[in-house]
N, C-alpha and C positions, 0 to 999 in steps of 0.2 A: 340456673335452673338445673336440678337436679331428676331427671324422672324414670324409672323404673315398670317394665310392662314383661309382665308373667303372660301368655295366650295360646291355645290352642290354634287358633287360625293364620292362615299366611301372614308372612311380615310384609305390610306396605315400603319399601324401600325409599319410596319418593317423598311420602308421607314425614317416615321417621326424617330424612335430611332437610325438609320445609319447616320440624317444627324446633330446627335447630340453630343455633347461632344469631345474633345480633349485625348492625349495620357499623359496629367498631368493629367485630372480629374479621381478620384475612384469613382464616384458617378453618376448615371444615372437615376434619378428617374421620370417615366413614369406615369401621372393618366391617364386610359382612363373612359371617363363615354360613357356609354350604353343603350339605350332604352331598356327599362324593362316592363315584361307584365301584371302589375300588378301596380297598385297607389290607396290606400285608399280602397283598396275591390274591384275596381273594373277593369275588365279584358281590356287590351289595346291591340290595334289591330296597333297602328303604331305611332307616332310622326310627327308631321309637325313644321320645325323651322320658323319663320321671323326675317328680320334683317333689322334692320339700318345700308347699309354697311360701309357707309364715318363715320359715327360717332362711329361705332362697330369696325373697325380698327381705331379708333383713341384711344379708349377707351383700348384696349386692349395694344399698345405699349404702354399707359402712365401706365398700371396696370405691365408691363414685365420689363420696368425701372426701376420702384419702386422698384420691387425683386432685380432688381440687384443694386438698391443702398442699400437696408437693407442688404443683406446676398451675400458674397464671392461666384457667382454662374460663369460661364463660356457661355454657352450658354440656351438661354430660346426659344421653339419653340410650337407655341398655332395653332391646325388647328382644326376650327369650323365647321360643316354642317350646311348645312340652306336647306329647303325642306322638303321631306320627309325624314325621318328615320324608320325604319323598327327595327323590336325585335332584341335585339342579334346584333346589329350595332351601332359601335362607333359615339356619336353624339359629342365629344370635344377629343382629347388630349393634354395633356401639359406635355413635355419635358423640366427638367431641369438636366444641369450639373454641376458639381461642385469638387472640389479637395475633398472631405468630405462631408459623407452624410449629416449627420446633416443640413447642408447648402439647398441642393436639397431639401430634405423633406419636411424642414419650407417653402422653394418661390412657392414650388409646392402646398401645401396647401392655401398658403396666395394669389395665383391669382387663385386657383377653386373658391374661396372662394369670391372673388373678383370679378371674372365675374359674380358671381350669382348674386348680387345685385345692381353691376352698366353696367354691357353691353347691351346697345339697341338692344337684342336679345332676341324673345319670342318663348315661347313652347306651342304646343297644344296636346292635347291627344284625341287620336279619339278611339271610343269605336264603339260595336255592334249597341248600342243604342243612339249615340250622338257624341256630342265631347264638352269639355272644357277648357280654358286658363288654365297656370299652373301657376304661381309667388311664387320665392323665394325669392324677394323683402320683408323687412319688414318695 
């Protein structure tokens, strides 16, 4: 299973990992990333995401394929925020399963790593004093 979820509202953590993995798979490998209050020195008061939705869901099931054609996985599940994000609140997770970790660990790395540099998906960082684009694009 393949599933993708674009949302303005909180990420269920518990939710996304219940609706993952089969009764063959040992492997359940979870990343969440989190707005953090702190980037290069200086203090951050909250995150605002923007998205290109049609093209950011497309981008993402071609990036959730790919894993599962590189590495023996079972199910991949990727649910993004777009908005505001707040400190201490999940801004992405990806759910991967798989009969053996090994497998999980490498597709779950290999599509963080992936949405950073190609999903039409931008981050802002709002400060006391301002606010800034953010790109992990290189």
């Amino acid at each position: 299973m393949i599933e993708i979820k674009l949302q303005l509202e909180p990420i269920d953590i518990a939710a996304a990992n219940a609706l993952t993995g089969t009764e063959q798979d040992g492997a359940l490998v979870t990343f969440i990333g989190r707005a953090r209050n702190k980037s290069k020195g200086k203090q951050v008061s909250y995150l605002e995401y923007e998205i290109y939705e049609e093209m950011a869901r497309s981008e993402l099931e071609k990036i959730a394929r790919d894993a599962s054609a590189e590495w023996t996985i079972t199910d991949c599940l990727i649910v993004h925020r777009y908005g505001r994000v707040n400190i201490g609140e999940a801004s992405i997770i990806i759910c991967v399963s798989s009969p053996h970790r090994d497998e999980s660990f490498q597709a779950a790395r290999f599509i963080i790593d992936t949405i950073k540099k190609t999903v039409p998906i931008w981050k802002k960082e709002f400060y006391s004093d301002g606010s800034q684009w953010i790109s992990d694009r290189s």
